[in-house]
C-alpha positions as CSV (number, residue, x, y, z in Angstrom):
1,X,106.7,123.3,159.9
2,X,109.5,121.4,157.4
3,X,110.3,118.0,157.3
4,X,113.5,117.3,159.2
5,X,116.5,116.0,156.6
6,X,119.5,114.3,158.3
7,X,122.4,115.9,157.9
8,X,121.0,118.9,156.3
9,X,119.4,122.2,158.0
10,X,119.8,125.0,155.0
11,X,118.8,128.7,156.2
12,X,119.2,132.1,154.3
13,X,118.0,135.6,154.5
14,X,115.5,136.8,152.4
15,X,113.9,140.5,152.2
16,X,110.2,140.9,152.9
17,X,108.5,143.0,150.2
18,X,105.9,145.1,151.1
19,X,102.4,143.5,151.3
20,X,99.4,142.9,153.8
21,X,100.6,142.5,156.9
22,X,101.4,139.0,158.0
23,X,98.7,136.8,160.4
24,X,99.7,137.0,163.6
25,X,98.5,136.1,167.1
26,X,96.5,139.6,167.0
27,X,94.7,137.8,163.9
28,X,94.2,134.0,164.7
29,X,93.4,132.0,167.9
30,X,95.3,129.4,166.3
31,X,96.8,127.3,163.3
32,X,98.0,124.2,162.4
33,X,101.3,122.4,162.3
34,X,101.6,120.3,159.0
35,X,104.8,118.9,158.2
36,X,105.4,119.6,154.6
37,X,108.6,117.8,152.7
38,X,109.8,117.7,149.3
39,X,108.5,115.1,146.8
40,X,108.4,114.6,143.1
41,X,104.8,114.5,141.3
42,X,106.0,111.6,139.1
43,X,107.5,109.3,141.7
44,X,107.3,105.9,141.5
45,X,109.6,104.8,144.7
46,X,111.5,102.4,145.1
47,X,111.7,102.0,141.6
48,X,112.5,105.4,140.0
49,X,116.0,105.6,142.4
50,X,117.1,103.0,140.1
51,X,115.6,103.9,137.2
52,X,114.5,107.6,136.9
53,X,117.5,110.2,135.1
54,X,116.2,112.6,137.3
55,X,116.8,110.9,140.7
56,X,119.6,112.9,142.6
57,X,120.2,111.9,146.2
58,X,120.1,114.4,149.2
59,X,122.3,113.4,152.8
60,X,119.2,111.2,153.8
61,X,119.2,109.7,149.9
62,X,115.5,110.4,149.3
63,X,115.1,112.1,145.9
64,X,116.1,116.2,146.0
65,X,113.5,117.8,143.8
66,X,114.0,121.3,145.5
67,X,117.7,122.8,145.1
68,X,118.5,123.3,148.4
69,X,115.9,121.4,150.1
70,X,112.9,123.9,152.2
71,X,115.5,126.7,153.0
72,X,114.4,128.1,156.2
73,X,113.9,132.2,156.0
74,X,112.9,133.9,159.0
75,X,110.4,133.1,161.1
76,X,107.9,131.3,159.8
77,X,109.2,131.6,156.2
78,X,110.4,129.2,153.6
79,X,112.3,129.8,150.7
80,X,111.8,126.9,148.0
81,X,113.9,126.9,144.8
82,X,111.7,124.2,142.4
83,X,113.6,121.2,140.2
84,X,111.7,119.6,137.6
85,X,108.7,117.9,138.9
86,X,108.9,119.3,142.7
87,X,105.7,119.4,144.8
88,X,105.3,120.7,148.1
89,X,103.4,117.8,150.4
90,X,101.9,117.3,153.8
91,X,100.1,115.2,155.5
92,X,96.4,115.3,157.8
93,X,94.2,115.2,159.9
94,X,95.9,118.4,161.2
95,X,94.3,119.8,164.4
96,X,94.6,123.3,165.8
97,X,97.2,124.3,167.9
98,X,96.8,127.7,170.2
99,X,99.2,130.5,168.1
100,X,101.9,131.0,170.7
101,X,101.9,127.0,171.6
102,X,101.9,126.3,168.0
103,X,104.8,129.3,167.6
104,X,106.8,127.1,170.6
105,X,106.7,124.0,168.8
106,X,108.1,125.5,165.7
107,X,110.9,126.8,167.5
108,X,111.4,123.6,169.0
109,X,111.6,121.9,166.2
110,X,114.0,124.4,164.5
111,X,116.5,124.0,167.2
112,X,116.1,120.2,167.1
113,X,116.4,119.8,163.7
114,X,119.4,122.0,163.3
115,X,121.0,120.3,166.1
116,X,120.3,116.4,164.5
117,X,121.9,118.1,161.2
118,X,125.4,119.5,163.0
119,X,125.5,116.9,165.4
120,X,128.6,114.1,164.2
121,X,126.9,111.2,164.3
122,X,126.9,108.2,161.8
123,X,124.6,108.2,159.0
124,X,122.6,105.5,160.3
125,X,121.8,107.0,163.7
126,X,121.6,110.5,162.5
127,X,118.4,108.9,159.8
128,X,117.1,106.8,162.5
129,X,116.9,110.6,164.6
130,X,115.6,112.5,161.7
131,X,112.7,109.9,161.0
132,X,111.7,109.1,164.6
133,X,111.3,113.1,165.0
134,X,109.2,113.7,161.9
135,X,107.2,110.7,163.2
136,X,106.8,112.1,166.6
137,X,105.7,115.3,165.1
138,X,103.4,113.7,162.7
139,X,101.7,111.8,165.7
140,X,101.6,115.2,167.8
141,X,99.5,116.6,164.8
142,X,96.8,114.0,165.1
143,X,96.1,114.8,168.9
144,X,92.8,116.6,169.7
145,X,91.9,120.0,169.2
146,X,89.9,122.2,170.9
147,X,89.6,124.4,168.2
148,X,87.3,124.4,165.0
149,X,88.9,125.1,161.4
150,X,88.1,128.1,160.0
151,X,89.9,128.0,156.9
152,X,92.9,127.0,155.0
153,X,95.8,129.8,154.2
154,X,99.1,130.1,151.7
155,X,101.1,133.3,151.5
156,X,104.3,133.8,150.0
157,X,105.6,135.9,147.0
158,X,107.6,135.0,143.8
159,X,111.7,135.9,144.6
160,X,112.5,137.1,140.6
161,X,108.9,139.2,140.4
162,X,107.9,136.5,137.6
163,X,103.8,135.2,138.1
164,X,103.6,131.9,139.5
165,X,100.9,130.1,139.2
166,X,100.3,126.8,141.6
167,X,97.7,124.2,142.6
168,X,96.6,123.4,146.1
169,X,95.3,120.1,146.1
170,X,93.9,118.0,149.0
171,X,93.4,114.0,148.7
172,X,92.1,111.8,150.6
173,X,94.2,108.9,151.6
174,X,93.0,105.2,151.8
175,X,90.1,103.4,150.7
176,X,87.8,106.9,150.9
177,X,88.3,108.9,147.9
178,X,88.1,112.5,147.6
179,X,89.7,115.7,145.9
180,X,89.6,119.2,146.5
181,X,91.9,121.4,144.1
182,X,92.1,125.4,143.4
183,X,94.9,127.3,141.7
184,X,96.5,130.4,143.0
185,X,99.4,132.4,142.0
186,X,102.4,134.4,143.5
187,X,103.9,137.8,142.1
188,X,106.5,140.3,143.2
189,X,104.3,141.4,146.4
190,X,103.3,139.3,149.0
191,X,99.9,137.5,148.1
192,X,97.3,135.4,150.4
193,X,94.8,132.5,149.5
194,X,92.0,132.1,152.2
195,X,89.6,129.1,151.5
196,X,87.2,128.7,153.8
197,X,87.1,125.2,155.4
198,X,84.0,124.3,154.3
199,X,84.8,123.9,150.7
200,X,87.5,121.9,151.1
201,X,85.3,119.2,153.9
202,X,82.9,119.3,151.1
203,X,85.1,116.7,148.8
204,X,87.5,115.9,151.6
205,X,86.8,114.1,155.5
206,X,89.3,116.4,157.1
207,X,89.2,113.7,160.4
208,X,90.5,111.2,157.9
209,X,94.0,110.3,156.5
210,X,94.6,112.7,153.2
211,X,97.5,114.5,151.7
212,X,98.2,118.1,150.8
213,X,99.9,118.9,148.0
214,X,101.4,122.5,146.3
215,X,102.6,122.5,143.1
216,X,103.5,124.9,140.1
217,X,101.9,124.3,137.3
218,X,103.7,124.0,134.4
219,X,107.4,123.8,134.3
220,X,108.8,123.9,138.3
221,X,112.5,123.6,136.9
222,X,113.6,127.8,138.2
223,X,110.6,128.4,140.2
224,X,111.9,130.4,143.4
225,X,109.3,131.6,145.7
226,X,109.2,132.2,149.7
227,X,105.8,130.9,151.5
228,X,104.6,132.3,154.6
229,X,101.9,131.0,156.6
230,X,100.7,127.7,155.1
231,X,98.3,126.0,157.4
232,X,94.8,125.8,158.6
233,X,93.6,128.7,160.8
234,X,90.9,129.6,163.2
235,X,91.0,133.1,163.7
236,X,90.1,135.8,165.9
237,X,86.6,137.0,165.5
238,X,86.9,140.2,165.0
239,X,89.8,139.7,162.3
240,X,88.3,138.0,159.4
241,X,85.6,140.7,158.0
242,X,88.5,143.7,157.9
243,X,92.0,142.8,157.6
244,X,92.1,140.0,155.5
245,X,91.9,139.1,151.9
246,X,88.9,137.3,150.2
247,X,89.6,133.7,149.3
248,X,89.2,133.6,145.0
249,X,88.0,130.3,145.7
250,X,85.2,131.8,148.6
251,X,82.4,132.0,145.4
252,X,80.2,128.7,144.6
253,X,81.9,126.7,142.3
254,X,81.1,127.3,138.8
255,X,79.2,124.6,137.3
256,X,80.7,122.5,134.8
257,X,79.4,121.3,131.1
258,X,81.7,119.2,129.7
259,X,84.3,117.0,130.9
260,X,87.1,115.7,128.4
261,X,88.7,112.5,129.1
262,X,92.6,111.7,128.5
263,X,92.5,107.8,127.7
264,X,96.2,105.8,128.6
265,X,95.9,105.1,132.5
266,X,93.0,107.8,133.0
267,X,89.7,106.1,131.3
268,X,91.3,102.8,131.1
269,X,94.4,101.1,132.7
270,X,97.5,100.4,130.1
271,X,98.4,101.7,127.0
272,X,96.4,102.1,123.6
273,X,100.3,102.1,121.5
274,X,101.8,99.1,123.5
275,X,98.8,96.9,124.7
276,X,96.7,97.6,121.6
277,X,92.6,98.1,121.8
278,X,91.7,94.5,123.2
279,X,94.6,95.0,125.8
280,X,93.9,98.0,127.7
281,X,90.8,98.0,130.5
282,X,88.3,100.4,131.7
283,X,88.3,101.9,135.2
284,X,85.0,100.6,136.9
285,X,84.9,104.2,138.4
286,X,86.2,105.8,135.3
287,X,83.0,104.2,133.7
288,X,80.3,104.7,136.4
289,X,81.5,108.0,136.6
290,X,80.6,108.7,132.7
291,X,76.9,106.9,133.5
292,X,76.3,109.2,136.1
293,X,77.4,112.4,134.9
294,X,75.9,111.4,131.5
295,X,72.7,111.1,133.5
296,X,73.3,114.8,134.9
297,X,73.7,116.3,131.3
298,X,77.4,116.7,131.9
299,X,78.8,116.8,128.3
300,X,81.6,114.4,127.8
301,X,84.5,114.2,125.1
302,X,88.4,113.1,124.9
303,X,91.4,114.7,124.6
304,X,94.3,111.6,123.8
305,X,97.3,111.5,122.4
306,X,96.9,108.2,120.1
307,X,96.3,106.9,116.9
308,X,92.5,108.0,116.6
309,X,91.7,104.5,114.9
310,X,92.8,102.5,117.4
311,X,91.7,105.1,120.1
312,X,87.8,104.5,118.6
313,X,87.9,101.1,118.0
314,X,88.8,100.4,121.7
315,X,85.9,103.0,122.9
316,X,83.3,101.0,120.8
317,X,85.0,97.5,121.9
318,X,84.0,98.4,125.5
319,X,80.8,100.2,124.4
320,X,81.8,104.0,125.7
321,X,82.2,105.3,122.6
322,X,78.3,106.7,122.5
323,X,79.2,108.9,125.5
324,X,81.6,110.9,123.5
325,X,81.2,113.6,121.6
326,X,83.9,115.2,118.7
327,X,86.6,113.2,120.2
328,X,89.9,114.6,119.4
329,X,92.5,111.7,119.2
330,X,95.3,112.6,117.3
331,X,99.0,113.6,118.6
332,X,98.9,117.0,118.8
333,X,99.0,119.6,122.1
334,X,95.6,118.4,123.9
335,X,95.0,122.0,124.9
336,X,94.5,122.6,120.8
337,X,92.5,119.6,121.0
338,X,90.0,121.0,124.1
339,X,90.1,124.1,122.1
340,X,88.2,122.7,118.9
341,X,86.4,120.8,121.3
342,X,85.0,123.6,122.6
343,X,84.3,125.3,119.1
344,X,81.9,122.3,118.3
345,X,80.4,122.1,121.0
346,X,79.9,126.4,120.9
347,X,80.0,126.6,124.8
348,X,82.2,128.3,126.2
349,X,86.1,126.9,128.0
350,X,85.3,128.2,131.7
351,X,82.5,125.3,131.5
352,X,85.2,122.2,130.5
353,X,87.2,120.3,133.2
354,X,89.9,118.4,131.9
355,X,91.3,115.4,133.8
356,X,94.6,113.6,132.8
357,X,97.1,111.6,135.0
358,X,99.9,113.3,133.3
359,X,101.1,116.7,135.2
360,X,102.8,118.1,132.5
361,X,99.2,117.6,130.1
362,X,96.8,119.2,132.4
363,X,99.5,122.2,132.9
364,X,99.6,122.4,129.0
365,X,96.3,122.4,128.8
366,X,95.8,125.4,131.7
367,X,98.3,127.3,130.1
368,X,97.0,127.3,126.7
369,X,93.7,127.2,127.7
370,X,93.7,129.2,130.9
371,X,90.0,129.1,131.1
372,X,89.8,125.2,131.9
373,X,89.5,123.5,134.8
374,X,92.2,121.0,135.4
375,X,91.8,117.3,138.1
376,X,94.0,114.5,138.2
377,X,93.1,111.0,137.5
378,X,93.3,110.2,141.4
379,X,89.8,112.3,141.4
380,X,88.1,109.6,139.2
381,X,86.1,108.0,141.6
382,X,84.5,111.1,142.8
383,X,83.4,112.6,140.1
384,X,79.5,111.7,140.9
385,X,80.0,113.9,143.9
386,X,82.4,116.7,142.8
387,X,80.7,120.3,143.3
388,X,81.8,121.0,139.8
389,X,79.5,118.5,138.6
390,X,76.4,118.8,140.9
391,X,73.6,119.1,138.4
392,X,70.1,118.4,139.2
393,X,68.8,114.8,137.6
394,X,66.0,115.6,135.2
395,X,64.2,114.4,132.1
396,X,65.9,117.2,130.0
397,X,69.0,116.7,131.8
398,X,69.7,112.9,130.7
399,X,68.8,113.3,127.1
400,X,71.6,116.1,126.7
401,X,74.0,114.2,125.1
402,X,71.4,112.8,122.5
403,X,70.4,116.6,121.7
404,X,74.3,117.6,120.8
405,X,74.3,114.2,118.9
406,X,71.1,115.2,117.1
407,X,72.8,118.8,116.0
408,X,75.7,116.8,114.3
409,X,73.2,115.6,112.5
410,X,71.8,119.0,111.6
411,X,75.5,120.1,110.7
412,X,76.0,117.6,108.1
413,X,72.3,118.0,106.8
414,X,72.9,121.6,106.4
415,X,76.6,120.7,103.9
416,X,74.2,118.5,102.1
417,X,72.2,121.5,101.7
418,X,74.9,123.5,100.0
419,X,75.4,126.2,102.5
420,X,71.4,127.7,102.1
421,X,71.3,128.5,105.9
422,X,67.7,129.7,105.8
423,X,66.0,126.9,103.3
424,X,68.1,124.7,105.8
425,X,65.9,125.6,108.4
426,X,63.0,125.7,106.9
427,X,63.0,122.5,105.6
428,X,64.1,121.3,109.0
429,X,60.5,122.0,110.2
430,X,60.5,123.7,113.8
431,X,58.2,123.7,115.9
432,X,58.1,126.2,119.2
433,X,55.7,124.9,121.7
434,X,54.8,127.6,124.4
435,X,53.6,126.6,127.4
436,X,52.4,128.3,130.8
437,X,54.7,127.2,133.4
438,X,53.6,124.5,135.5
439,X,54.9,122.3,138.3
440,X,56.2,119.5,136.2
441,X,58.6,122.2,134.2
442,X,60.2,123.9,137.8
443,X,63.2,121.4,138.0
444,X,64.1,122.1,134.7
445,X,63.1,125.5,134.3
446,X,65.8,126.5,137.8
447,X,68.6,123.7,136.0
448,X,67.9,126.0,132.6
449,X,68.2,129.5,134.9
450,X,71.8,127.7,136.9
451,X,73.2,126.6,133.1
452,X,72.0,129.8,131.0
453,X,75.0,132.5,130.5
454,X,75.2,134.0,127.5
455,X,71.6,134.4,126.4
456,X,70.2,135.5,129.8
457,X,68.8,138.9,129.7
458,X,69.3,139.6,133.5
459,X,72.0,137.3,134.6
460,X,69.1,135.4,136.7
461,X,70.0,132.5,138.6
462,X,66.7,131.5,140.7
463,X,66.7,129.2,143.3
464,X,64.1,126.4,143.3
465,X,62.0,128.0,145.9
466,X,61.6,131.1,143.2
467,X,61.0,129.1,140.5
468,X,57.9,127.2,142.7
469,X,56.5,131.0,143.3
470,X,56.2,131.7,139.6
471,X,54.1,128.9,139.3
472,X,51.2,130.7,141.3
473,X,49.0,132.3,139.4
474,X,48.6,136.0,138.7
475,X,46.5,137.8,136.2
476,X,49.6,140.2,135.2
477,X,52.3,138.2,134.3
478,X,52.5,135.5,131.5
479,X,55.6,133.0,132.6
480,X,56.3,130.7,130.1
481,X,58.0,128.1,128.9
482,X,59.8,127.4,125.5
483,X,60.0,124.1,124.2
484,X,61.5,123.7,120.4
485,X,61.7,120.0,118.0
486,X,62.0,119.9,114.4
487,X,62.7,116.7,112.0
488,X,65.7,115.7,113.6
489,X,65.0,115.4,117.3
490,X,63.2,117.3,120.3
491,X,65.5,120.3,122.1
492,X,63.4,120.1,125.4
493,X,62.6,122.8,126.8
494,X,65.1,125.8,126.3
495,X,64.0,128.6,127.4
496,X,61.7,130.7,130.2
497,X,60.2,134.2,129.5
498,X,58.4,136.4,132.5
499,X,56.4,138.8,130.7
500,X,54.8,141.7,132.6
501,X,51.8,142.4,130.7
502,X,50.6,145.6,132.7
503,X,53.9,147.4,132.2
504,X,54.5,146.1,128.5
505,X,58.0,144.7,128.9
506,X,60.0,141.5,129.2
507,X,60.5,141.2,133.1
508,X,62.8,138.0,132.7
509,X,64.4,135.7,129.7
510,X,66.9,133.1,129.1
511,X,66.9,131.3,126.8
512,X,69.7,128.0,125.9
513,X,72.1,128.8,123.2
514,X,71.7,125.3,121.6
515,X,68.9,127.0,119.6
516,X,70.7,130.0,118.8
517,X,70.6,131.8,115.3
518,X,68.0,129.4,114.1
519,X,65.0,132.1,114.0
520,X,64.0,130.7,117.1
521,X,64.6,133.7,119.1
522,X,62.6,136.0,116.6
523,X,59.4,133.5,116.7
524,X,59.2,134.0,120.2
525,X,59.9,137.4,120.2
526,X,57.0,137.7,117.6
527,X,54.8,135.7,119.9
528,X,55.1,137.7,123.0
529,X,54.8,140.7,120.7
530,X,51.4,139.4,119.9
531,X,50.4,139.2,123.7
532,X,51.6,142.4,124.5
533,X,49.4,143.8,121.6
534,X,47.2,141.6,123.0
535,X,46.8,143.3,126.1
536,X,46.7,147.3,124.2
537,X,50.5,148.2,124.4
538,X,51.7,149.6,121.4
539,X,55.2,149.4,122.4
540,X,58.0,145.9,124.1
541,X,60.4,146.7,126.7
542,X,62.8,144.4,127.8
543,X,64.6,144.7,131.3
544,X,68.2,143.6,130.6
545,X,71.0,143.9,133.3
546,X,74.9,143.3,131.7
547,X,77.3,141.0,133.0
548,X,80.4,139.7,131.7
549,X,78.8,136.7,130.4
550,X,76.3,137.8,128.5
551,X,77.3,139.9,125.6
552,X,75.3,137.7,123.3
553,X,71.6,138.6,124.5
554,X,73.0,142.3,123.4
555,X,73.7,140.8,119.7
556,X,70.4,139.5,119.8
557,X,68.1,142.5,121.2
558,X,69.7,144.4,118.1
559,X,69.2,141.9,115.8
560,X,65.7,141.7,116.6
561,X,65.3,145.7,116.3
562,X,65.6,146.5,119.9
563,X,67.0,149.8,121.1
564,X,68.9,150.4,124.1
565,X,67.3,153.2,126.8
566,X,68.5,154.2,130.3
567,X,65.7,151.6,131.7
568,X,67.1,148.8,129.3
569,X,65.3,148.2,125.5
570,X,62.5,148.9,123.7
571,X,60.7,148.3,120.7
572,X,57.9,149.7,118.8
573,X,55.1,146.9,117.7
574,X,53.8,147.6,114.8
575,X,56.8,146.7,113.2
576,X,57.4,142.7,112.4
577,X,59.7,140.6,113.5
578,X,61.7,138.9,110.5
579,X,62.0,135.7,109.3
580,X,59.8,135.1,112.1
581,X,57.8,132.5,110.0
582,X,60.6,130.1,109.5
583,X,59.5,128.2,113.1
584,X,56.0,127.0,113.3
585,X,54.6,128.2,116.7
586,X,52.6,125.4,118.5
587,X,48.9,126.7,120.0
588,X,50.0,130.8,119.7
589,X,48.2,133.3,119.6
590,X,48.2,136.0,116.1
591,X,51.7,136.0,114.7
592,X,50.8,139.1,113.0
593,X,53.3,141.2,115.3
C-alpha cells in the first residue's frame, strides 16, 4: 500500500515479464498492509528544505526523491524511478490481514487516494485529507491479528534489464535498538526474496515501533524497477515447500571475524578535520561494543577517511587505539583500505563487516568489495547481540587480538632477519603441544570447528553436543588437540585431529590458518605418522571432503606428499616428512616418521 500525496495520484502501464508466478490467495492466508512512502537516506528535516541542493518540492512539499513519486502499475504493482539518495520506507508493527480483506483495503485506498488527488480543493484541506488518511491507515495496521508471520517477501524486476542490487533493512524505533539488514537484487525477470520471520525477530521486536527501509545500493540516481508483493505473509500450508523460491538469506548467518570501524560520527561523535583529536567523543555503545566483541575474538580494525596522525592520536587519547589492528587512515577509497586490511590480516573478505554512517561509503565499499558485509552506524548499540557476531566467550577467544598483535611482531622480526624464512622460524623456537582432548578444550575445540574454513579437511562444523561425545573414550581413535607457542607469544590451541588408528587414516582435521606455512602442519603430520606406525600401518589416509572454502587443505595434503584417491589421500610412511624438525613437539612420541 503507497503513501497518499495530496494532489498527486501518478499511474502507468507496465508489461509483466515472464517469471514465477505471482503470490496469490491460492498461496497465502494472508499479508500485511505497510504503507511505504518516499524518503531520502540523508535527510535531515526541517533543515535540509532550506539547506540541502538536492531538496525539490512535490504538491504536498515534502522532498521528491523518486521521479514521479510510487507510480502505481497494476494491481498490486509499483513502478519506482530512483533520484539520488531515494529509499523506499515503512513503518510497523504490521499485523496480518486475511488476502481478499487485505486485497479490499487496497482498493479502497486506491480509489480514495485518487479521489483526494482530482478532487479541487485548496491546498490546505486537500494535505489536511491526505495526512489524516495515511494516519488512519497507519493506525488500521497496528490492530490485532489473528494471524502469525511467516515471513517477509519483495518481488519486482529491474525495467532497463540492468542488475540492481538493494538492502532491506529493518530498525527498531525508540529507545530499543535493533537491526536486521540483507541485500537482494533485481534483473530483467521477475525475482522473489523470502526471509523467514524468524531472522528478522531475532534482531528486531516485531510488536514494537520500527522502520522498514529498501534501498539501492550504490548510486539510486536512474534506478527504474517495478516491486510486487512487498509485505509480511503467512501462507497457505501447503504452498511454501513447492511453489516458492528459497529465501538467500534462509541459511545461518555466516559468522563474522573482523569488524572495521569508520571514525567521524560512527566510533565517535564530530569531526577528526574540524573538532581536532581532543574535540571529538566516543559513543558509549560504540566503545562497549569494541569490549565485548574484543572479548568474543571478533577482530577489529578502521577504515577512515583522515589524516592518520591525528586519526591515531585521538584513538590513543581515549585509549581504543590497542583494539585496532593495521588501521587504515588515509583518504583514499575505504573499500581499498578493507582490502589491505584483509591482506594483513590473511582471512578472508566474506568474514569482515564494515559499518559507516555514510550510505555512499558502505555502497563503495560492497561494490568494490562485494564480499563484505555492510551495517549502518544506527546498529551500534547492538552489536553484542547481532547474529553476525555470536561467538562463544572463551579463554582462546579473548586473547585473539593479542595473538594477531603478537604475529606483527613476528612480521617485523622476520625483515630484521633478512628474508631467511626457514632460520626465521627456527630461531623463533616452536613448540607443538599435543594433547588428548579433554573437557576443558570442548568450548574451544567446537569455536575452532565454527571458525576453521580453509584448512578444514572435511568442512566439519560440530555442534557442542559432538564435540562432548569425542571426549569419551575409545581404544580406536586418537582425538587430539593442537596447541603451538614459540618466543614471541602462545597461539592457543589451533587445531583438532580425529585419527582412526584401526583403519590408518585421518578421520577429521582442522586446523587455524594463523599457523599456516610455518612447518607447523608437517610436525604434526609427522607425529600422527608416528602413531599410525605406531599401531603397524605402513601406509596414512586422510578422509577429505571439498567445498568451496577449502582449497587450501588441498595445497597442503600435496605439499606434505599426499596423493589424491577415489576414497580421498594417502601416503606411504616410510617416507619423512620435511622440515618436520623445525617445531619442537611437546611429550610426542618417535618423530622418526
Amino acid at each position: 500500500m503507497k503513501e497518499t500525496v495530496a494532489n498527486e495520484y501518478n499511474s502507468v502501464e507496465v508489461e509483466v515479464p515472464p517469471g514465477i508466478e505471482r503470490l496469490d490467495g491460492h498461496v497465502l492466508r494472508a499479508r500485511s498492509q505497510i504503507v511505504w512512502g518516499e524518503h531520502c537516506s540523508e535527510c535531515a528535516y526541517p533543515v535540509c528544505y532550506a539547506s540541502c541542493a538536492f531538496y525539490d518540492p512535490r504538491p504536498d512539499l515534502h522532498c521528491r526523491r523518486f521521479i514521479a513519486g510510487i507510480e502505481v502499475a497494476g494491481e498490486g504493482l509499483s513502478r519506482i524511478r530512483f533520484r539520488k539518495w531515494g529509499k523506499l520506507e515503512g513503518h510497523g508493527p504490521a499485523p496480518l490481514h486475511a488476502y481478499a480483506e487485505a486485497s479490499r483495503r487496497e482498493r479502497r485506498d486506491a480509489s480514495v487516494s485518487r479521489a483526494l488527488a482530482q478532487a479541487p480543493l485548496p491546498f490546505a484541506i486537500s494535505r489536511n485529507a491526505a495526512w489524516r488518511w495515511n494516519a488512519r491507515k497507519s493506525r488500521g495496521d497496528a490492530s490485532h491479528s489473528a494471524f502469525a508471520l511467516d515471513a517477509f517477501v519483495v518481488e519486482g524486476w529491474s525495467r532497463d534489464g540492468c542488475e540492481r542490487g538493494f538492502t532491506l533493512t529493518f530498525l527498531q524505533d525508540g529507545p530499543e535498538q535493533g537491526t536486521f539488514q540483507t541485500h537482494f537484487s533485481l534483473g530483467a525477470e521477475v525475482r522473489r526474496l523470502i526471509v523467514p520471520v524468524v531472522e528478522i525477530a531475532a534482531a528486531i521486536h516485531l510488536d514494537h515501533s520500527y522502520l522498514i527501509q529498501i534501498e539501492p545500493v550504490g548510486e539510486a540516481e536512474g534506478v527504474d524497477v517495478v516491486f510486487g508483493l512487498t509485505d509480511f505473509v503467512a501462507f497457505a500450508e501447503t504452498a511454501l515447500p513447492t511453489t516458492l523460491e528459497p529465501s538467500a538469506s534462509s541459511a545461518p548467518p555466516v559468522l563474522a571475524k573482523v569488524l572495521v570501524w569508520d571514525l567521524d560520527e560512527t566510533l565517535w561523535t564530530g569531526t577528526l578535520a574540524e573538532d581536532g583529536p581532543s574535540g571529538v567523543t566516543p559513543r558509549p555503545e560504540a566503545v562497549a561494543a569494541i569490549r565485548a566483541l574484543d572479548a568474543r575474538g571478533v577482530l577489529q580494525s578502521i577504515a577512515s577517511k583522515n589524516d592518520p596522525i591525528e586519526g591515531l592520536e585521538a584513538l590513543r587519547r581515549h585509549g581504543l587505539a590497542e583494539y585496532f589492528l593495521h588501521p587504515e587512515i588515509n583518504w583514499g577509497p575505504k573499500s581499498q583500505s578493507v582490502g589491505r586490511i584483509a591482506r594483513k590480516l590473511d582471512l578472508g573478505l566474506d568474514s569482515f563487516v564494515f559499518i559507516d554512517d555514510q550510505p555512499f561509503e558502505r555502497a563503495e565499499v560492497q561494490a568494490g568489495q562485494p564480499k563484505v558485509r555492510t551495517l549502518s552506524h544506527l546498529a551500534v548499540g547492538e552489536l553484542g547481540a547481532h547474529p553476525w557476531f555470536d561467538h562463544p566467550i572463551t579463554p582462546e577467544a579473548a586473547k585473539r587480538r593479542s595473538l594477531y598483535q603478537a604475529e606483527a611482531e613476528r612480521t617485523v622480526a622476520l625483515d630484521v632477519q633478512g628474508g631467511d624464512y626457514l632460520g626465521f622460524l627456527r630461531a623463533s623456537d616452536l613448540v607443538l603441544d599435543v594433547r588428548v582432548l579433554n573437557r576443558s578444550d570442548v568450548a574451544r575445540t567446537h569455536e575452532l570447528s565454527q571458525r576453521t574454513n580453509q584448512l578444514n579437511f572435511t568442512g566439519a562444523k560440530f555442534g557442542l553436543d559432538q564435540v562432548e561425545r569425542m571426549v569419551e573414550p575409545d581404544a580406536g581413535r586418537a582425538r587430539l588437540t593442537l596447541r603451538c607457542a614459540d618466543r614471541y607469544g602462545d597461539y592457543g590451541l589451533i587445531g583438532f585431529a580425529d585419527l582412526d588408528l584401526e583403519a590408518g587414516e585421518l578421520a577429521e582435521f582442522f586446523m587455524s590458518c594463523r599457523v599456516q606455512r610455518k612447518r607447523v602442519e608437517h610436525a604434526v603430520f609427522a607425529h600422527l605418522a608416528a602413531r599410525l606406525m605406531a599401531a603397524g600401518h605402513t601406509g596414512f589416509g586422510v578422509r577429505f571432503h571439498a567445498t568451496e572454502r577449502n582449497g587450501a587443505s588441498v595445497r597442503l595434503l600435496e605439499e606434505l606428499g599426499f596423493a589424491s584417491m577415489e576414497q580421498g589421500w594417502t601416503r606411504a610412511l616410510g617416507k619423512p616428512f620435511e622440515d618436520s624438525d623445525v617445531v619442537r613437539i611437546a611429550s610426542a612420541p618417535s618423530r622418526a616418521a
